[in-house]
BAKEFI-284625 format. One line per field, with one value per residue (C-alpha): y, z, x; residue in one letter. Coordinates in pm, whole numbers. Each point is the difference from the previous one (the first is absolute). Example, Ala and Ser with C-alpha at 12.3 -4.5 7.8 and 13.67 -1.06 7.14 Angstrom:
BEGIN
y	c(-450  344)
z	c(780  -66)
x	c(1230  137)
res	c(A  S)
END
This chain:
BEGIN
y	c(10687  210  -9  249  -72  224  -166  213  -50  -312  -304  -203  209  -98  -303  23  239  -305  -227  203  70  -377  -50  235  -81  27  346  250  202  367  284  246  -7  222  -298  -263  -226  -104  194  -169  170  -239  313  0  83  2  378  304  116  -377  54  354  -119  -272  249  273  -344  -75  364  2  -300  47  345  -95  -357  -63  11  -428  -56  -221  115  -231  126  -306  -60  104  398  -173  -254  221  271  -252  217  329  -19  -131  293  237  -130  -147  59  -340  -263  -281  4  -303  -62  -221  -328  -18  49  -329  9  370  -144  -86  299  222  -262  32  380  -75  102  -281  18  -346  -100  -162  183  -92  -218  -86  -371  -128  245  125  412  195  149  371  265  -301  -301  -152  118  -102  36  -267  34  -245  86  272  161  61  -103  316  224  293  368  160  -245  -26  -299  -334  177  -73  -233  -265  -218  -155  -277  -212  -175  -296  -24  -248  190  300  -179  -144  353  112  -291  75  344  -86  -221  311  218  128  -58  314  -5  196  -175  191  40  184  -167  -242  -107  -181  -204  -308  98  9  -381  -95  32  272  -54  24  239  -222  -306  192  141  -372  -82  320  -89  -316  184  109  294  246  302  138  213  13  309  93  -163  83  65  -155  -348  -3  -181  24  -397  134  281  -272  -201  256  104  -349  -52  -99  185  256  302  203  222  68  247  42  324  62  296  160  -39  112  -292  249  45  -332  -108  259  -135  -331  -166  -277  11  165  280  -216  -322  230  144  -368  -100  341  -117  -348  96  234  -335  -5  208  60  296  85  229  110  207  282  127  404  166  -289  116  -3  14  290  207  -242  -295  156  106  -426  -31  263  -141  -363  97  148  -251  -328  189  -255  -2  129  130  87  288  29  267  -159  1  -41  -278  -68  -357  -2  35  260  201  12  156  407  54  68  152  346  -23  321  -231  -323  170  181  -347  -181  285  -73  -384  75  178  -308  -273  202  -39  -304  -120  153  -162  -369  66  93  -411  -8  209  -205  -378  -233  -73  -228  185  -13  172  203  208  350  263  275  246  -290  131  -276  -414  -42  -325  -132  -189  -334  65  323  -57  200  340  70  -58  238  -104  20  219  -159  265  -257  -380  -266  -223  38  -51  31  -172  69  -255  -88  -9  189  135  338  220  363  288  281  144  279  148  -359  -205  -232  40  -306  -245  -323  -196  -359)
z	c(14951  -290  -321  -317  -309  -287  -343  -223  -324  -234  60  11  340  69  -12  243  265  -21  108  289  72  -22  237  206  -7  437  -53  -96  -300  61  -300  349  9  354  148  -98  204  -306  -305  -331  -293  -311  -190  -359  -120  -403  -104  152  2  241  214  82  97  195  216  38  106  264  107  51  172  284  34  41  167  369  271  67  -352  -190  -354  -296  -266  -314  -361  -275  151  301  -160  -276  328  324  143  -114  122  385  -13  -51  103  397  22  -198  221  -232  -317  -260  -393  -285  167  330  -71  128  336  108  254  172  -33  101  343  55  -130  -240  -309  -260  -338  -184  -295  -172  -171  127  -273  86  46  185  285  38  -83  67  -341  -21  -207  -129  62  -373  -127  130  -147  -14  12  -232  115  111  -118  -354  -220  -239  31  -85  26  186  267  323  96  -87  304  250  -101  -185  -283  -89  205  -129  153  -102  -226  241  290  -218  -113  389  87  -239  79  345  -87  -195  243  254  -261  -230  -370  -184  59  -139  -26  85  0  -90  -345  -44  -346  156  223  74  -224  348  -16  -333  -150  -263  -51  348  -37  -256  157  311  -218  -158  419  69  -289  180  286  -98  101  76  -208  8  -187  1  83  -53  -317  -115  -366  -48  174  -162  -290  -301  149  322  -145  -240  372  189  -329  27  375  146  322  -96  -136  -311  252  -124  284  -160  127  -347  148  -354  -338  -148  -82  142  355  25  -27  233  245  -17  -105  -183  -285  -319  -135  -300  295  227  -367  -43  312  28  -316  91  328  -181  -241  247  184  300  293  -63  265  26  162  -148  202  -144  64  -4  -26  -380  -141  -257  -151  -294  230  220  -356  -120  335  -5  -371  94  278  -240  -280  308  199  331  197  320  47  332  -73  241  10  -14  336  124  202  149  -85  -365  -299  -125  372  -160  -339  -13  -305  250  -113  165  218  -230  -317  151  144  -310  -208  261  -84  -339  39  227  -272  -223  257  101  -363  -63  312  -93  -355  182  190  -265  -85  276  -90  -55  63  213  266  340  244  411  213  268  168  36  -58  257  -74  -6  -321  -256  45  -110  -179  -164  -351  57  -257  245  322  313  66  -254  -308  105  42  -168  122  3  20  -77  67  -178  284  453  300  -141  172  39  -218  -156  -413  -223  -361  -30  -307  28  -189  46  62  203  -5  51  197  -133  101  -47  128  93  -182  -18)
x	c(11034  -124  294  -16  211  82  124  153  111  -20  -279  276  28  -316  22  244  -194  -252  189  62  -340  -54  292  -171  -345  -75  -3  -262  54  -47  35  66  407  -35  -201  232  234  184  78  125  164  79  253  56  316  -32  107  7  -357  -88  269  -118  -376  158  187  -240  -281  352  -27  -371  -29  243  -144  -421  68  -28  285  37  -98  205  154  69  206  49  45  205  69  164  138  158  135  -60  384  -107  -332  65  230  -218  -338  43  -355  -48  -69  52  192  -42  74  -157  105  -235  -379  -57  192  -154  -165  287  211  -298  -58  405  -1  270  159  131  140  -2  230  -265  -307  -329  -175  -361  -65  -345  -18  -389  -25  -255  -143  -86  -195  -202  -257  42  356  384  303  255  361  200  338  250  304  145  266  -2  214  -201  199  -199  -128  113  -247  276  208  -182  -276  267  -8  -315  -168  -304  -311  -90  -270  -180  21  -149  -272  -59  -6  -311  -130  -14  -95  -257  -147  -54  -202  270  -82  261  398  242  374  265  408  272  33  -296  122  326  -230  211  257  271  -111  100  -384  -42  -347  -70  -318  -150  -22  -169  -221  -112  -13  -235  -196  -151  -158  -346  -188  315  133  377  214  394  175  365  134  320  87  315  -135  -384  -2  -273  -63  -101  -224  -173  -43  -164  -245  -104  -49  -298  74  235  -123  164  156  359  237  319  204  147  204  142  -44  319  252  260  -204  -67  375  107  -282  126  -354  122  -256  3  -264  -113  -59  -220  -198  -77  -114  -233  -151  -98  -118  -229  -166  -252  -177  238  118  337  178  362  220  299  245  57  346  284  286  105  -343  -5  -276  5  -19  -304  -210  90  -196  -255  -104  -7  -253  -169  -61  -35  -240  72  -308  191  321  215  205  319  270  350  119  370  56  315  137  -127  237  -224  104  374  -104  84  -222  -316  -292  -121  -312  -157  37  -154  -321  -42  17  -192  -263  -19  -35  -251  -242  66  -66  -356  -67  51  -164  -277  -2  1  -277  -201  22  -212  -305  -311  177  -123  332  -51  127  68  -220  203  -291  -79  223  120  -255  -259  -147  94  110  342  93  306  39  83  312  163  234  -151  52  234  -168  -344  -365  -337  -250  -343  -318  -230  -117  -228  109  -93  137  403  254  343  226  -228  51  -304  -62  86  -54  203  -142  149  366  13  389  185  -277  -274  -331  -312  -219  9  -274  -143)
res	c(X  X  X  X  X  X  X  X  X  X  X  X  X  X  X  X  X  X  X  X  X  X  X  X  X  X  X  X  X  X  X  X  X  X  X  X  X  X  X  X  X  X  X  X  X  X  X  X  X  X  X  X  X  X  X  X  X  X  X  X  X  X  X  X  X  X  X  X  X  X  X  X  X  X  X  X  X  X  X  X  X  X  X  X  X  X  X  X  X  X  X  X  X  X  X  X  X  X  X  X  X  X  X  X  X  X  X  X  X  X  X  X  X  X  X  X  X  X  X  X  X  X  X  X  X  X  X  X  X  X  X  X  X  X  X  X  X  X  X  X  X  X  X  X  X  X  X  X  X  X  X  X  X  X  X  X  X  X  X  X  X  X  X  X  X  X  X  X  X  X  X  X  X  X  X  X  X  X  X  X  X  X  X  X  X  X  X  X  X  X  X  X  X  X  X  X  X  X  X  X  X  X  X  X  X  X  X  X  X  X  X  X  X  X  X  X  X  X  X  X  X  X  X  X  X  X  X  X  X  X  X  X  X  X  X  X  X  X  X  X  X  X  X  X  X  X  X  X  X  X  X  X  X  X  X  X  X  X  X  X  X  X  X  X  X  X  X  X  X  X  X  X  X  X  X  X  X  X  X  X  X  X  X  X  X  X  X  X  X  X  X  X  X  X  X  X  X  X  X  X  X  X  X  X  X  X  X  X  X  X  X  X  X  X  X  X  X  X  X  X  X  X  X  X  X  X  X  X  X  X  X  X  X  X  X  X  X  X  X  X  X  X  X  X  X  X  X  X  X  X  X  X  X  X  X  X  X  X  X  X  X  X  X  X  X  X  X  X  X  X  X  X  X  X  X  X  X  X  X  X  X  X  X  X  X  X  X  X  X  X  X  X  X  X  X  X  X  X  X  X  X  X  X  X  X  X  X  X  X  X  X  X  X  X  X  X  X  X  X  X  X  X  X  X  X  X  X  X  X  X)
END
């Protein structure tokens, strides 16, 4: 029985599909979708741009997959529309939400549907890692107790829901003791880690527990500003482990944007904790959301400057987008789709710039970096800084070697000299 999955969206997704895959591991993987006996489509259902590509991957898979095939549908699109989209899509065999990645084995032997109350929180079940022989990520928990404007996700993925920190750190463990030596911890809010069980400090104390293991590198993703405090920062400069990787969607700028987006933190808070993340050398990415409804030329040029002075290493520009079930859906001061792409343009010139600036810092240092192989065209190696979460944050082109016989996952010296446009170029030497 041959089985191909498609992930889309978030790693937290990801995770997920691999669970599945490890739930399914009889069958053969195949990347052929026409030659498969059962088809597997974890949705994403974030904003409107996600929920698009997860219908139009619907659409294409019922039309190029076999006649007795079997088609999955799961995640947070049909969770978030499980009536609407049996209505309108029959062609779905099998239609799950967030709460069953580790039964879909069953439902696809009884060629069910199921809905659960609960949402799925990984605990020891075995997954089958992808993309990678040396990195994983790890989830921490799900859901979200903000109450963020504009965000759909608390709707359908709940309030938030913890691991322990020993079953994390059984988890790398485990991990580590099949190969993997990078991880990347992930949530919807990693900053309230434990904070649903009465801890506030959850994320420190499993940093102090990932800080025992030797021999493995991680970086945290997701932190949110109104739960990271200057404590926590301090923590992760000072980890072992951890690297000085700070990802905190700041969103806005503007004390008035902020309020209306329901962030819970305050501009002169999130100035502070920018700062101190920058007392060492560290990667700091973000995201904005352009367009929310109220946000006024003087709010967007607040923005535009702030980028400016910060320069954030990367940044994830999104256009506001109206999602029913948010307070921000009930607003009638909307911004006009002409305005926001012509804004998002603008903050697009600055964040190239900046970019650029930060990886000037690079030029002519000696960084350990990840070797990931060759690239598509097969002219360079491609490796990774040690300090940058996969695929997101870029790679290093290396033209040159001091060192034979490279292996994949491996960790080497690399020295970039050159920038050409917004990639580094160098060589990996002794």
């Amino acid at each position: 029985m041959k089985l191909h999955l498609i992930s889309l969206g978030c790693v937290k997704n990801l995770v997920d599909s691999e669970v599945m895959l490890g739930k399914l591991k009889n069958y053969t993987i195949t990347s052929n979708i026409s030659e498969a006996d059962v088809i597997i489509i974890n949705t994403c259902g974030f904003i409107e741009s996600a929920k698009e590509e997860s219908i139009n991957t619907i659409l294409e898979a019922i039309e190029e997959k076999k006649e007795d095939a079997i088609l999955v549908v799961a995640g947070c699109l049909s969770e978030r529309y499980k009536n609407e989209l049996a209505k309108e899509l029959p062609e779905v065999d099998i239609f799950t939400g967030v709460g069953d990645y580790a039964r879909i084995d069953e439902l696809i032997a009884k060629k069910q549907s199921q809905f659960s109350d609960e949402v799925y929180l990984i605990h020891n079940e075995d997954r089958i890692i992808t993309n990678s022989n040396y990195h994983a990520y790890i989830k921490l928990s799900e859901g979200c107790n903000q109450k963020c404007s504009f965000c759909a996700i608390p709707g359908f993925k709940g309030r938030l829901n913890s691991r322990s920190i020993d079953e994390i750190i059984d988890e790398i463990k485990r991990l580590k003791d099949r190969g993997f030596i990078d991880f990347s911890l992930a949530s919807q809010d990693s900053s309230s880690y434990l904070r649903d069980k009465g801890i506030r400090d959850g994320l420190e104390r499993l940093i102090d527990e990932i800080d025992k293991i030797d021999g493995i590198n991680v970086r945290i993703l997701y932190l949110y500003p109104s739960t990271t405090t200057k404590r926590l920062v301090k923590k992760i400069l000072n980890s072992k482990n951890v690297q000085n990787y700070f990802d905190m969607p700041i969103q806005h700028i503007s004390e008035k944007m902020l309020k209306i987006m329901k962030r819970g933190s305050s501009v002169n808070k999130l100035k502070e904790l920018l700062h101190l993340m920058r007392e060492e050398f560290s990667f700091v990415r973000t995201s904005v959301i352009i367009g929310h409804p109220g946000e006024s030329n003087e709010d967007f040029e607040i923005l535009k400057n702030f980028l400016k002075e910060y320069e954030f290493d990367r940044v994830n520009v999104f256009a506001y987008s109206d999602e029913e079930g948010t307070s921000a859906y009930l607003r009638k001061d909307k911004i006009d789709e002409k305005t926001i792409e012509k804004r998002i343009k603008e903050i697009n010139k600055i964040i190239k710039k900046s970019t650029r600036n930060r990886l000037k810092l690079y030029l002519d240092k000696k960084i350990e970096c990840f070797m990931d192989g060759l690239t598509d065209d097969g002219l360079f190696y491609s490796v990774r800084p040690k300090l940058w979460t996969p695929e997101v944050d870029g790679d290093i082109l290396i033209n040159e070697s001091e060192i034979e016989n490279l292996e994949i996952g491996k960790v080497y010296n690399v020295i970039p000299n050159q920038l050409v446009g917004e990639e580094l170029v160098g060589k990996i030497t002794q």
